[in-house]
N, C-alpha and C positions, 0 to 999 in steps of 0.2 A: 966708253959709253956706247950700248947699242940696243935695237931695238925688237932682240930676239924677245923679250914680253912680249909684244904684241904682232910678230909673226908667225912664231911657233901656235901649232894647234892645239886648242885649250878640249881636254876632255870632261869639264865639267862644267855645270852650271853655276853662276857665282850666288853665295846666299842670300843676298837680299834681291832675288830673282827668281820664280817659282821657277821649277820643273817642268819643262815644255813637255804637254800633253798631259800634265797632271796639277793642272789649275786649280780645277772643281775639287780638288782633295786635300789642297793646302790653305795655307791661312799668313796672313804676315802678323808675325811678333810685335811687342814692343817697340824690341830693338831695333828692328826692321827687317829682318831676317826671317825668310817664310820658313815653313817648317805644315808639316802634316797638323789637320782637323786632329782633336783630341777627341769631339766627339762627346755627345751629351753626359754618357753614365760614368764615365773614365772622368771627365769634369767635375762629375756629382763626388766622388769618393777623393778627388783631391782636396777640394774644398770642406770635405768635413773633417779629412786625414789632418789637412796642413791648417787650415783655420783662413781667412781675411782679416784677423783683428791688429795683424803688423803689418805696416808699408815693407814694398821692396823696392830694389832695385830699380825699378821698373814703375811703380804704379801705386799711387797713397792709397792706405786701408780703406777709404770710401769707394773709393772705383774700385776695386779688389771685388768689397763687399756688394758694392750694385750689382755686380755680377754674379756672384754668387746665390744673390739671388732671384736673381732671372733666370737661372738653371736651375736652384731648387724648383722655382715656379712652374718652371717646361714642363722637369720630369716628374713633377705630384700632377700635374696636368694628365699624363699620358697615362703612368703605373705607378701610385700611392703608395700600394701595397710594398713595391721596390724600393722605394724611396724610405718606409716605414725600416726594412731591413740592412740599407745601407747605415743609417742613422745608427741600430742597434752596433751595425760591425763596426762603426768608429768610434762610439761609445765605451766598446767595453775594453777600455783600454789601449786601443788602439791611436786615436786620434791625440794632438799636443796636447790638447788638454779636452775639456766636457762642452766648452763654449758654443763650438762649433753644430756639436749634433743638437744642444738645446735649442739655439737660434734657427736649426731646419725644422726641428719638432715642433715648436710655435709656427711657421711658416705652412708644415700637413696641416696642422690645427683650422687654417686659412685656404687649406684646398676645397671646391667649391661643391664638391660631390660627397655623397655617404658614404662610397669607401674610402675617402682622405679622414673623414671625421671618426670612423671604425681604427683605422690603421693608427691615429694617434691616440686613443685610448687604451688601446692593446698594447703599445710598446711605451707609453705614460711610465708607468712605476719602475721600468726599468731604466733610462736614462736621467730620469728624476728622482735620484737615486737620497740624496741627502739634503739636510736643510738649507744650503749655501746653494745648491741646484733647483730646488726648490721656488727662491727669491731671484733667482737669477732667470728663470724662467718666466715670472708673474711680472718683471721689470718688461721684460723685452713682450709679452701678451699685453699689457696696459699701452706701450708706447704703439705698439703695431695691430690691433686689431680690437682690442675691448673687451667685457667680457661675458661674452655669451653662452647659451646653454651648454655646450660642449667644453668649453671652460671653467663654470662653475661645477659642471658630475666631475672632472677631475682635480681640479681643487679640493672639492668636498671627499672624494674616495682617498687622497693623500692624508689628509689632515684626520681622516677617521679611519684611517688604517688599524686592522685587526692587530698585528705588534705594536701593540701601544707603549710599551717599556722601549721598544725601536723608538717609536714618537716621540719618547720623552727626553730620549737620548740625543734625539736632533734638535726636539725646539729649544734645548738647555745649552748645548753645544754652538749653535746659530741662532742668538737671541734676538738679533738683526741683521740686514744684510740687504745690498741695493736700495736703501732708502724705505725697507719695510719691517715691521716686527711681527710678531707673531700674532700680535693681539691683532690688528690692523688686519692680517690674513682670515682671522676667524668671523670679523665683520661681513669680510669680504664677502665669504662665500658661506655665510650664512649656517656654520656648523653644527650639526646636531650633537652632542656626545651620544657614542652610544653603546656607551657602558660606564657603569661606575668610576673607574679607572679616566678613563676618556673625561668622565665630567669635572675629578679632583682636578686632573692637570688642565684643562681648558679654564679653571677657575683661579688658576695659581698663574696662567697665561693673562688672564681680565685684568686680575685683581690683585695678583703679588699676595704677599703674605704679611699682613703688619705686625700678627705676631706668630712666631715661628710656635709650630704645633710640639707638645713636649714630647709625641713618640710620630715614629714616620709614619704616615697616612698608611702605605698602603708598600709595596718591594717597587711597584711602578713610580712610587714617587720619591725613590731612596735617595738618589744622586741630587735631587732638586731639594730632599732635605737638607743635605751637606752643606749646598752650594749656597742654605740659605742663613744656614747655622754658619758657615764661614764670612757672610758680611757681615754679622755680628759677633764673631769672634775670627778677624784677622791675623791673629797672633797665635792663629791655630791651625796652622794651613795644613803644617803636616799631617795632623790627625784627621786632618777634614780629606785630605788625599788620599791618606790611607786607609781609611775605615768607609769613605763616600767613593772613596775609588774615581775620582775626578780626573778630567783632563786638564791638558795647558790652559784651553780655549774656556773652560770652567772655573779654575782657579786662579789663573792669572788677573786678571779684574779685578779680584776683590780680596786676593791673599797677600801674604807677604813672600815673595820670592826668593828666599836665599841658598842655597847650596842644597840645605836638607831637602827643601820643597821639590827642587831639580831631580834629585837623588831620587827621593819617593817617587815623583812622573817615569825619571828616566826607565825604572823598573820595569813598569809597566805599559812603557811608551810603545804604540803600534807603529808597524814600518813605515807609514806617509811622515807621521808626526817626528820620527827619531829622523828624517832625511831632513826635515825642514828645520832642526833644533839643533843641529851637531854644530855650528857655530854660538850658539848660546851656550850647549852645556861645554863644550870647551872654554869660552870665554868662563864661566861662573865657576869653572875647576871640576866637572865631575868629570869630563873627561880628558886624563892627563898619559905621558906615555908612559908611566909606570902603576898606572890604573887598570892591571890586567884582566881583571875581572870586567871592570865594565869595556872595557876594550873589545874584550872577547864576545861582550853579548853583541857591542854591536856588528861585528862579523857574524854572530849565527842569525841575526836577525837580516843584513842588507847585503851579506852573501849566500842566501838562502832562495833561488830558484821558486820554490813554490812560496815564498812567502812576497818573493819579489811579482809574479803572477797574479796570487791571489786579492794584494792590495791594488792591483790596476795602477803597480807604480811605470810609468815611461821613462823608454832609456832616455828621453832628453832631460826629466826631471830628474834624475842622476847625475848626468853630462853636467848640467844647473849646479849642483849641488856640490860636485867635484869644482869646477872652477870658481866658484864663488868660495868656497872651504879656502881654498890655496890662496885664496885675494886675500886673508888676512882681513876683511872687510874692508876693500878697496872698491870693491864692486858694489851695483847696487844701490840702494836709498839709505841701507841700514846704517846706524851709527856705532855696532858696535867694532871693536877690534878683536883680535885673539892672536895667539898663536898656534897656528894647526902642527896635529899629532900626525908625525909622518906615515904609522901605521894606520889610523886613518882616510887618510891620503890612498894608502894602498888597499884599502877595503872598497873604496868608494870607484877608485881605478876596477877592480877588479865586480862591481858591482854594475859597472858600464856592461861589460862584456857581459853576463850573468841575464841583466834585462832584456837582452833580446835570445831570439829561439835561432837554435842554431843543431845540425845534427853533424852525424861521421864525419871525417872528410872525404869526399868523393873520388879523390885521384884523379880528377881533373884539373889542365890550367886554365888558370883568370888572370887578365889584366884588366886592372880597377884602373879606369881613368875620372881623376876626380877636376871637378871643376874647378878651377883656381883664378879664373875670371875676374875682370873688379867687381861686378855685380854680386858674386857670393862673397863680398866682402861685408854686405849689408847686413847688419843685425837683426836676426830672427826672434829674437827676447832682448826686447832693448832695455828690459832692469838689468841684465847683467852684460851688454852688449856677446851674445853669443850668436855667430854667425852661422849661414847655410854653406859657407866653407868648413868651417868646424864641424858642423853636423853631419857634414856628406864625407869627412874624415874620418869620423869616427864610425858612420857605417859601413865605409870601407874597410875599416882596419876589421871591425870583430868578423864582418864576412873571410875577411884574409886570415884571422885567426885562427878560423876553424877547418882551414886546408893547410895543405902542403907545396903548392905547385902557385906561384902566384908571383904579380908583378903593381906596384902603387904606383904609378905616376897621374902627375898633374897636366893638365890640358887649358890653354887660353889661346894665344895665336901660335904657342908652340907645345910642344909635349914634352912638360918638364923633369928630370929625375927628382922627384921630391924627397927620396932616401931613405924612406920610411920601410919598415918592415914589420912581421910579427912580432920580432923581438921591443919595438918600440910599446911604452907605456899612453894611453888616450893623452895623457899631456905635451908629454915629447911628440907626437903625430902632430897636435893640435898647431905645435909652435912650427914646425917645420913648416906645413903648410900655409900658415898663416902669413908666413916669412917670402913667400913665393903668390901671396892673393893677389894679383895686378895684371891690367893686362883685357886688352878683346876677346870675344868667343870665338872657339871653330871647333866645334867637333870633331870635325872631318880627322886632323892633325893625329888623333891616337890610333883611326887605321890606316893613316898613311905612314905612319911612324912603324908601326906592327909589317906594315906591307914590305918596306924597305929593308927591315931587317931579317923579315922570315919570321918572324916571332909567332911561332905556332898556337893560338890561345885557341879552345875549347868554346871558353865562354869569356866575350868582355863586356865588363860593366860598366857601367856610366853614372854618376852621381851627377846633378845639376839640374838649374833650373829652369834649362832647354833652352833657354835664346841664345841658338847658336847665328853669328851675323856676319861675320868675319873672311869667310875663306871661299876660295873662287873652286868650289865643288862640296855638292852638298852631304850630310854625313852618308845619306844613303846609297848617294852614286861611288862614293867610297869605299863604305861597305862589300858594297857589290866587284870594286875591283880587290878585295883584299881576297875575297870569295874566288874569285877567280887564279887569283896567284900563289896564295896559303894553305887555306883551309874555307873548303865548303862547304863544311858542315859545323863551320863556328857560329854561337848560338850569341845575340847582342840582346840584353838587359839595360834600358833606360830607368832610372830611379829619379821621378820627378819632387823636389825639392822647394816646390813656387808652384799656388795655385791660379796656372795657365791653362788656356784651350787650346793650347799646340804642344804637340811632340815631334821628337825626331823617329819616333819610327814607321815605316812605311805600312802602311794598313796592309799591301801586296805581300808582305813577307813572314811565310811563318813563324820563321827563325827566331821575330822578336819581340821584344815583351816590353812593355812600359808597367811601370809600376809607383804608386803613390805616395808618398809623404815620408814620414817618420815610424812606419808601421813597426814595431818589435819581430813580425814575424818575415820579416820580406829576408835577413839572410836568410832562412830556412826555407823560402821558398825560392830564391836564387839558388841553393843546392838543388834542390831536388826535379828542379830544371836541365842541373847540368848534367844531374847522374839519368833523367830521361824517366823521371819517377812523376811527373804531371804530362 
């Protein structure tokens, strides 16, 4: 026993201790552990990237969300107009899911200037995009502000929207939702039809139909004939699927379910609807492993790049969708069971990677240090318990996938070999890591780990949800000695995973980048960082 600890001279500052002379520019964590201002707009884009609707580690969804929108509120305060575009960019695909930019859109709606009330009419139709978005918007405008002129011109411009066969397609598809129907909507804001078309379906919305019309009204009101001719003939689903060309969300209700009716949807099932159903049509038999044919569609359909793009599917809904498939229905609220089709399994594997944007390989090295912390052991979608350890795995890995030169390890109070490589499949990463989730934070530990060994890295990554607290020198005073003794010209990428007002990177240093949530696009723009192409 001796007492070199505390006579040897310490080069760095301990993390639950700011950085002497650089007070005014940090912030203390949760955990306790200061770390750099994140700063207003870097705030604003995590919160609609990552969402406040789940607790973390750290802090229950209400405080999350107090905050969240006390930052919304700053920065519709200052640039509306800004805040209108950040909204759009997590919208379209981008963000976990649509929650988040709706609940900001209602919040501009609530900015107190003309250009806050301009900016939300303008970008209206575009993240209010379907009937479920719709309802889900008019819930959170009723509970938080009411509804006033600026709310009823856009109610009224959705509901009388010129693609009125679109209209009819959503109010058939989302006949309720958040505690409202459609009829209830048309009270609301006082609708005019204004068109023929507009007036059948608005009248089919009042009044339903007591007795079904002998030929279809009109092509706008085709789908809403089926759906009305199949409550009265339930024992007709299929023809009513296949001639009304109906969806799940349509027929299920009021038809009878059995294989064929599966069969008929699965045909012409789109790619949100075929990710959310591959545990049903497997359970009901349509899809089996010697079912090559439909096997096959669903590879052209959920390994297909532009179709995975074009539906705004997220690689987390994916990630969802693969581990929930392999539960067997273990996960989750559902009650069904199944047994999953192993090539499935590897369509959906392979559909992980596919969802996010990724380019060449660079020819640069990375080392991915991912957090493996207790804290990202907390569930980020707690129907299927999927964690921010899992998540920040899996965007590690497709980033690693699409190079050559690359190194995975795990970071908490040491830097662990996690063992993961390219060759591992999204599952095998998942369980590894998972297997190793315990444990304090310290950032610091992956460049001092790098320092010690010489490990030449280009660009190192970070996955986590920054509350680094743990270690007596901050990531950034380490950084700077790695710089000093490796390479000083390695480039440090933070990927924030937890919507926090602190990072670990040093607002002083060009080198590095913080970046937001779950974006599909962030490998492809960690590329093109390395190769010096932004």
């Amino acid at each position: 026993m001796n007492y070199n600890f505390y006579t040897q001279k310490q080069t760095g500052t301990p993390q639950n201790q700011p950085i002497p002379g650089r007070e005014t520019q940090m912030i203390q964590g949760r955990s306790g552990g200061w770390m750099f201002k994140a700063g207003l707009w870097r705030s604003v884009r995590r919160c609609l990237l990552i969402g406040t609707a789940q607790s973390t580690y750290y802090a229950d969804k209400r405080e999350l969300t107090g905050d969240f929108v006390k930052v919304l509120k700053k920065a519709i305060a200052q640039e509306p107009d800004r805040v209108a575009q950040e909204i759009l960019y997590a919208s379209d695909g981008r963000a976990i899911n649509n929650s988040a930019p709706i609940l900001a859109l209602v919040l501009l709606s609530m900015g107190e200037t003309p250009e806050a009330k301009r900016a939300f009419m303008e970008i209206f139709p575009q993240v209010v995009r379907t009937g479920s978005h719709f309802y889900e918007w008019l819930s959170y405008t009723k509970a938080m502000r009411g509804m006033g002129k600026v709310i009823r011109e856009a109610g009224q411009q959705w509901l009388s929207r010129e693609d009125v066969k679109g209209l009819a397609y959503q109010l058939l598809k989302y006949q309720q939702r958040q505690g409202f129907a459609h009829r209830d909507a048309l009270r609301l804001f006082h609708v005019k039809p204004p068109t023929e078309d507009h007036n059948l379906l608005f009248q089919w919305v009042v009044k339903g139909w007591d007795e079904l019309p002998s030929e279809i009204p009109s092509e706008v009101m085709a789908q809403i004939w089926w759906f009305e001719w199949l409550k009265r003939h339930p024992e007709e689903t299929e023809r009513a699927i296949a001639q009304g060309r109906l969806t799940h969300e349509m027929a299920a209700p009021v038809g009878k379910m059995d294989r064929g009716a599966w069969q008929l949807l699965f045909d012409q099932m789109p790619i949100g609807a075929m990710l959310r159903n591959l545990a049903s049509l497997t359970q009901i038999g349509v899809l089996e492993a010697d079912n090559t044919r439909n096997l096959e569609r669903v590879a052209s359909v959920l390994n297909n790049p532009e179709r995975l793009r074009k539906g705004r599917i997220h690689p987390i809904d994916v990630l969802k969708a693969l581990k929930t498939y392999k539960s067997k229905g273990r996960l989750g609220r559902s009650q069904k069971t199944w047994k999953p089709v192993s090539r499935i399994i590897g369509i959906l594997e392979r559909a992980v990677e596919l969802s996010f944007e990724t380019v060449e390989p660079t020819g640069k090295v990375f080392l991915h240090a991912v957090d493996v912390s207790g804290s990202m052991s907390y569930s980020t979608v707690n129907s299927i318990g999927l964690t921010c350890c899992e998540i920040a795995t899996t965007m590690a890995l497709v980033t690693a996938k699409a190079e050559t030169h690359y190194t995975i390890r795990g970071f908490a109070t040491e830097f662990r070999n996690l063992k993961i490589s390219a060759s591992d499949s999204f599952s095998s990463a998942l369980k590894k890591a998972s297997d190793q989730n315990f444990g304090g934070t310290d950032a610091a530990v992956a460049y001092e780990w790098a320092t010690k060994h010489k490990f030449k890295a280009d660009v190192i990554c970070f996955w986590t949800d920054n509350e680094s607290w743990s270690g007596y020198g901050h990531p950034s005073q380490a950084l700077a000695a790695y710089r000093k003794k490796v390479n000083p010209e390695v480039k440090a990428i933070y990927v924030t995973l937890a919507p926090s007002a602190i990072t670990l990177v040093d607002p002083h240093d060009p080198l590095s980048w913080d970046f937001a949530g779950f974006d599909p696009g962030t490998p492809k723009v960690i590329q093109m960082l390395a190769a010096g192409d932004l």
